[in-house]
Structures are given as structure tokens and as C-alpha cells.
C-alpha positions in Angstrom: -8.3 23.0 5.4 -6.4 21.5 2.4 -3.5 19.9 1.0 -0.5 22.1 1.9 3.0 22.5 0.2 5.7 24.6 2.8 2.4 26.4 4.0 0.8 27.1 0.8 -2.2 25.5 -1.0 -1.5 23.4 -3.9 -3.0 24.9 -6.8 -4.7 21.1 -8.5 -5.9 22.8 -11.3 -2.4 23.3 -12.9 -0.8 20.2 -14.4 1.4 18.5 -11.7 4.4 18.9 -13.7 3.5 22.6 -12.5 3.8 21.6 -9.3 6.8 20.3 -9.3 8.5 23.4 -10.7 6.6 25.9 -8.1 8.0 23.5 -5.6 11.5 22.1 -6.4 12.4 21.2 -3.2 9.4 18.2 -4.0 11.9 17.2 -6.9 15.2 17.3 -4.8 13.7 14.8 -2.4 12.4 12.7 -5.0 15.5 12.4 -6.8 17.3 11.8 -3.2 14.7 9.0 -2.3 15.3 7.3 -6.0 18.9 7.4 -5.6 18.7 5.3 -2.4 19.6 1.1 -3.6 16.2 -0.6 -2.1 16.9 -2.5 1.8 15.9 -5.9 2.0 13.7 -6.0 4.6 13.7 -8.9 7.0 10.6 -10.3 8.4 11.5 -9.7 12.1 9.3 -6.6 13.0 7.8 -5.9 10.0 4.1 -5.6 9.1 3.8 -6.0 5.5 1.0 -4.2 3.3 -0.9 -5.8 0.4 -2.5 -3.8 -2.3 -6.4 -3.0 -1.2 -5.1 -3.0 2.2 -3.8 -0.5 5.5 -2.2 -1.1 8.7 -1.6 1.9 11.4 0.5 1.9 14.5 2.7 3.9 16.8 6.0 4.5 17.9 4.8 2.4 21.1 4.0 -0.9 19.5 6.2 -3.4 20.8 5.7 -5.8 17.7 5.6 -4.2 14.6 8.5 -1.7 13.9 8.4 -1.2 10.2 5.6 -1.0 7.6 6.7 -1.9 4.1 4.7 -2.7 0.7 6.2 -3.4 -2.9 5.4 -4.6 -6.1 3.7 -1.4 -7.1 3.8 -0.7 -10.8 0.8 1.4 -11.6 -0.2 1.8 -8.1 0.8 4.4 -5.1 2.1 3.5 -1.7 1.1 6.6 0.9 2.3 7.2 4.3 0.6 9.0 6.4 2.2 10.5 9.6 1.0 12.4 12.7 3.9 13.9 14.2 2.6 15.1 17.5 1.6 11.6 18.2 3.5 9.8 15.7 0.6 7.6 14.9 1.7 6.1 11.0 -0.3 4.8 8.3 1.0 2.8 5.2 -1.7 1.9 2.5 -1.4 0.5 -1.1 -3.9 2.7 -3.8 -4.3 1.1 -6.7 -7.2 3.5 -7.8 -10.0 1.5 -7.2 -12.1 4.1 -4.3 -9.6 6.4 -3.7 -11.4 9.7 -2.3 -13.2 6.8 0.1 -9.5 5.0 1.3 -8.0 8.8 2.0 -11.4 9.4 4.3 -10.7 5.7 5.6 -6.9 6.3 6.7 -7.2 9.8 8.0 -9.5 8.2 10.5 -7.1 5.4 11.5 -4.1 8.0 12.0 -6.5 10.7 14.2 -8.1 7.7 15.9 -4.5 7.9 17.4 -4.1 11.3 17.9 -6.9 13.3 19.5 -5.0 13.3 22.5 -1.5 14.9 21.1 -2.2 18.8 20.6 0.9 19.6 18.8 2.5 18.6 15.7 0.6 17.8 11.9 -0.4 15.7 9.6 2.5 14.6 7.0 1.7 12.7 3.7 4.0 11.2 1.5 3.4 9.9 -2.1 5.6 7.1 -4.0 5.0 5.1 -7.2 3.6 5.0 -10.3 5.2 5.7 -13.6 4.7 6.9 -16.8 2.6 4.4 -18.2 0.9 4.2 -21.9 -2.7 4.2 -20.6 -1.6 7.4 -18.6 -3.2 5.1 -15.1 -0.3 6.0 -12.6 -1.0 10.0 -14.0 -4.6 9.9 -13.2 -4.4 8.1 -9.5 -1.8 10.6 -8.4 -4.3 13.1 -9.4 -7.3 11.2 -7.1 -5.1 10.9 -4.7 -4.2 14.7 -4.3 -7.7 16.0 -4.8 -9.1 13.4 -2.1 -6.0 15.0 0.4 -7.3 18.4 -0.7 -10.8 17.8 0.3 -9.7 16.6 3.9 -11.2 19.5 6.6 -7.5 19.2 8.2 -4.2 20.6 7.1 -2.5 18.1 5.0 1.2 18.6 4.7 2.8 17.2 1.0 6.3 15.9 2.1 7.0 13.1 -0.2 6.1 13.3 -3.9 7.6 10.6 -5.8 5.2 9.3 -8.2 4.6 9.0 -11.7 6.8 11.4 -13.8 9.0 11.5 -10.6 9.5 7.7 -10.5 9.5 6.9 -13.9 12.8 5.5 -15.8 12.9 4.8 -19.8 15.2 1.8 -21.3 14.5 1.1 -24.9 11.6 2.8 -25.2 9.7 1.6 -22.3 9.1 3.1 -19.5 9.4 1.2 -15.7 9.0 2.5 -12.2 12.2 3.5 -10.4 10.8 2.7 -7.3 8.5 -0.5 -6.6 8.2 -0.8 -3.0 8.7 1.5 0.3 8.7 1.0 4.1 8.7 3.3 6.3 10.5 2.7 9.7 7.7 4.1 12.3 10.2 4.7 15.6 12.1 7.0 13.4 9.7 8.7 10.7 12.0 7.0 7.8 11.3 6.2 4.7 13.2 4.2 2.5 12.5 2.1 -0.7 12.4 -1.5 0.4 11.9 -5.0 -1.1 10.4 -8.2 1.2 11.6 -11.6 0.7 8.2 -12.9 2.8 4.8 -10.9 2.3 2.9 -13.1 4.8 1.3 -14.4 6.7 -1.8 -15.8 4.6 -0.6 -14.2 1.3 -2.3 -16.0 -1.3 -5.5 -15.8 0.8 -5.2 -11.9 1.0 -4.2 -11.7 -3.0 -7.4 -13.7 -3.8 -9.5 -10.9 -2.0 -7.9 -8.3 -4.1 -8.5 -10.4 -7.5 -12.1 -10.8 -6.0 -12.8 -6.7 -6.1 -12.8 -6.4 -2.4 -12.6 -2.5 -0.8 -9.6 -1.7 1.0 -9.3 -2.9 4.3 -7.4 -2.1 8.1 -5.8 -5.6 8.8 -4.1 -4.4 12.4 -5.4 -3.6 15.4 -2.6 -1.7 17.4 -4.0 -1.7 20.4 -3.6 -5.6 20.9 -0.8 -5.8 18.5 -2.6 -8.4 16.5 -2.9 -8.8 12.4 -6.3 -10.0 11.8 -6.9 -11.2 8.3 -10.6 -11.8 7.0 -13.0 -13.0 7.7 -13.2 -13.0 3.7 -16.2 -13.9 1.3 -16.5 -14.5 -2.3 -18.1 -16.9 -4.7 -16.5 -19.1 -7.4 -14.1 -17.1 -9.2 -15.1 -16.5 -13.4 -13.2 -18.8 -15.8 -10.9 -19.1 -13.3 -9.7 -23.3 -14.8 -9.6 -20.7 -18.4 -7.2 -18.7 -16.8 -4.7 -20.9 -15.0 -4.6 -22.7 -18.6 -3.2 -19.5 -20.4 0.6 -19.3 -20.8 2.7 -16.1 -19.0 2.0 -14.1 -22.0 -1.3 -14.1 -22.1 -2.0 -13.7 -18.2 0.6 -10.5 -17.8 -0.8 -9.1 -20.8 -4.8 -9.8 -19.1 -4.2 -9.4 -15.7 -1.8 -6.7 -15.4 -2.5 -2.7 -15.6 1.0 -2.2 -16.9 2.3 -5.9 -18.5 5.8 -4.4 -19.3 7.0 -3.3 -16.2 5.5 -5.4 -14.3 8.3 -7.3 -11.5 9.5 -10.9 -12.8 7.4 -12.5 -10.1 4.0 -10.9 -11.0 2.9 -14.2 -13.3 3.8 -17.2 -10.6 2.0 -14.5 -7.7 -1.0 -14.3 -10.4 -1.0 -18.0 -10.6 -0.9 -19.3 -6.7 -3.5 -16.2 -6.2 -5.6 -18.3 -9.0 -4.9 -21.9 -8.0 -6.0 -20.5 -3.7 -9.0 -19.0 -5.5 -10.3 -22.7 -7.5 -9.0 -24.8 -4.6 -11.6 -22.0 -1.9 -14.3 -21.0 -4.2 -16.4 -20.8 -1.0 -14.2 -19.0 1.6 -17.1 -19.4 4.3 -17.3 -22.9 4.2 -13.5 -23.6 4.0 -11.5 -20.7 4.9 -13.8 -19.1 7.4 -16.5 -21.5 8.7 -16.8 -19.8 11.8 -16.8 -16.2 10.7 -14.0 -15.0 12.6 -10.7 -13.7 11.3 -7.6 -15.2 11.1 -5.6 -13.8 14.1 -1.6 -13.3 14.0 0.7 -12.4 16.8 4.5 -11.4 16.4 6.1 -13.9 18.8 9.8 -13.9 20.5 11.4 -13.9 17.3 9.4 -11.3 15.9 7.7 -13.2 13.4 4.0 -14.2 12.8 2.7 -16.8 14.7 -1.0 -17.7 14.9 -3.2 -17.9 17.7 -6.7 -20.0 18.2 -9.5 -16.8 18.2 -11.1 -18.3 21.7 -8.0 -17.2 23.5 -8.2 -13.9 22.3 
């Protein structure tokens, strides 16, 4: 069955903005979630979520408590919920395969919840903007179609993307709304900001800048973040890049250079610098072909542990 809005099918061949008016309640939550100042989120408990990547859990982990991602400009954050078994997915689209990642985390969440026989799925939608080149408009658009195609109900709770996050200041348009996390003991969801995006951040940015598919990095059943293993070859022009001033990388490497966060250039530039210093991840990163493995210790932070203990 397909995507559903308070029981009813979406109709996706009207304009969204459509949508939106058939459906105000969609709005009202919107405009509530905007109005909300972003949390800082503190490492302790926290899983965070890279672009091109997707982490599920439970209400029963004992390690991981919140899953969070930011620094979406073009991009959409979705959270997918089961709430019969509570089972939570958070993943960060950035348009790249999108009817494949929606096939890819409605398996993680019902891999959870065969065994619950009540509740439904829940989906939520945040980010984008109303960008010049019109990219945030046509993801939200894959997105909903690959939801629709889904052979389960789908229920639309969250729609806060595009025209619905979008704010205008001298002609420009921004995101309201750059980041979310979603607190998976209590079903919240809240926009969010994370001081540390780790562990192995720079590694996991240079398999984004590489093309890499999206990718499950936790494995809830031990608890354990397992990152790679990763393999690319020597990165093109990469020593022409790293020479270019911060004009000419955010205006390159960016989807949206204007409303981009102040950070995106010096992120760009370690993500560069990891990617010339490990042109050949297998030999250096990963000689052993096994992934980097992360547990959340007493403090609740990430602390890594040797593979052959495992």
C-alpha cells in the first residue's frame, strides 16, 4: 500500500504545494518544528549520521539513545519509525539513489519489527530549501514517490522540507532547519546541532566525496558502530583543489554555495587533505579488510575496540 496522509493516499501528481493545502495540519507541524531554537546535542548517547549514510536501533539499546544529523542544505534528513516495535531509522538523502536508500531503510526498520503485530510505519521529512537550481524541490519529490511505491502503509507525519523550511534574507534564500535528531526512547524529534560528528569523521566524509552508496554503519544487536571497510583510488586533482581559495571550493563543491553553514569550506578541506594523505584506503586505512569497530563506553562515548575481540 502507499504513502498515506490521516488515512488517505497522497495524490503526487499535484504540485506539493497542493499538498500542503489539502493537508494543513502538515503545515501547523512544520511551522511548530521551525519555531523550536535547535538543542545542542552532547556526544554522550548519541549516534550521529553522515550524509550517504543510516543507522537503526530500538528503544532497548543500552548505548545509543539519540540519532541526530545536520548540516543539510540541499539535502533531507528522514526518520523512519515503527511504532508497534519502535524500531527507528535516521538517514541523510542527498538525492544520489533515492528510490534504492527508501527500499534500503524500510528493510532495516521491519528487520526489527516482524515480531510486533500492532502499530505502523511513521515517516517524517525535514530539510531542503528553496534553492535556485530547484534540487531540494526535486529530492522531496523522489523521496515521496519512492515512499509511495513501498507494498506497506506509509504514514506522512513530518513534512518539513523545501518550501516548508525555507527562509529569505536579502534575496537569498537559506534553510530554516539544518540538522534534526530524533530522541528514540520517546519518538521526539527536535532540530539539533552536534559539536562532535565522530568518530572517524574525515574518513567517513572522504567516502561521500568518493561517490560511495549509502550505507548502515550500526549493528544494534551488538551495539557497535562499524565504519568501513572503505575503498577508493587517488582522488582527481585533488593537490588542484586544496590550492583553490574558499571562494572557489564553496562555489565547486557545494550544491547550494550561499547557504551553505560557515564550516562547510574547512570540513571540505580536512575531507580533502584525509583523501591525498589515504589515496589507497586498503593499504593504509584498511589493510586487513575489516571495519573499524566502535563501542559507547561508561561515559557514553565512542571508544574503539581491536576487531579479534569481537
Amino acid at each position: 500500500m502507499p504513502l498515506l496522509v490521516k488515512g488517505a493516499r497522497v495524490d503526487l501528481n499535484r504540485p506539493t504545494g497542493d499538498m500542503i493545502r489539502a493537508h494543513p495540519h502538515l503545515e501547523e507541524k512544520a511551522k511548530l518544528l521551525r519555531s523550536q531554537p535547535a538543542q545542542i546535542v552532547e556526544p554522550k548517547g548519541l549516534l550521529y549520521v553522515q550524509q550517504r549514510e543510516f543507522a537503526v536501533t530500538t528503544p532497548k539499546d543500552g548505548s545509543v539513545s539519540i540519532l541526530g544529523s545536520d548540516d543539510a542544505t540541499t539535502c533531507h534528513i528522514v526518520v523512519l519509525r515503527h511504532t508497534g516495535s519502535g524500531a527507528t531509522c535516521l538517514t541523510h538523502c542527498d538525492g544520489s539513489d533515492t528510490e534504492a536508500e527508501v527500499s534500503l531503510i524500510m528493510s532495516s526498520v521491519k528487520s526489527f519489527s516482524n515480531s510486533s503485530g500492532c502499530g505502523r510505519l511513521e515517516v517524517h521529512l525535514v530539510g531542503g530549501f528553496n534553492d535556485d537550481r530547484q534540487l531540494s524541490q526535486k529530492l522531496t519529490n523522489q523521496l515521496l514517490r519512492a515512499f509511495d511505491l513501498q507494498p506497506e502503509d506509509i504514514h506522512l507525519v513530518t513534512f518539513c522540507v523545501t518550501e516548508l523550511n525555507d527562509r529569505e534574507e536579502q534575496d537569498i534564500h537559506f534553510p530554516i532547519i539544518y540538522g534534526i535528531a530524533v530522541n528514540v526512547k520517546t519518538a521526539e524529534i527536535f532540530p539539533a546541532t552536534f559539536p562532535e560528528k565522530g568518530p572517524d569523521e574525515d574518513l567517513r566524509s572522504a567516502r561521500v566525496l568518493t561517490g560511495a552508496p549509502l550505507t548502515n554503519i550500526y549493528d544494534a544487536k551488538t551495539e557497535q558502530l562499524r565504519i568501513g571497510p572503505y575503498f577508493w583510488g587517488p582522488f582527481p586533482h585533488v593537490d588542484f583543489w586544496l590550492e583553490q581559495d574558499d571562494a572557489q571550493i564553496l562555489q565547486n563543491l557545494s550544491t547550494s554555495p550561499l547557504a551553505e553553514p560557515p564550516h562547510f569550506v574547512s570540513h571540505i578541506r580536512a575531507t580533502l587533505t584525509f583523501l591525498k594523505e589515504h589515496p589507497f584506503p586498503s593499504q593504509s586505512l584498511f589493510p586487513d579488510r575489516k571495519p573499524r569497530i566502535y563501542k559507547k563506553n561508561e561515559e557514553g562515548l565512542w571508544e574503539q575496540v581491536c576487531s579479534d575481540k569481537i
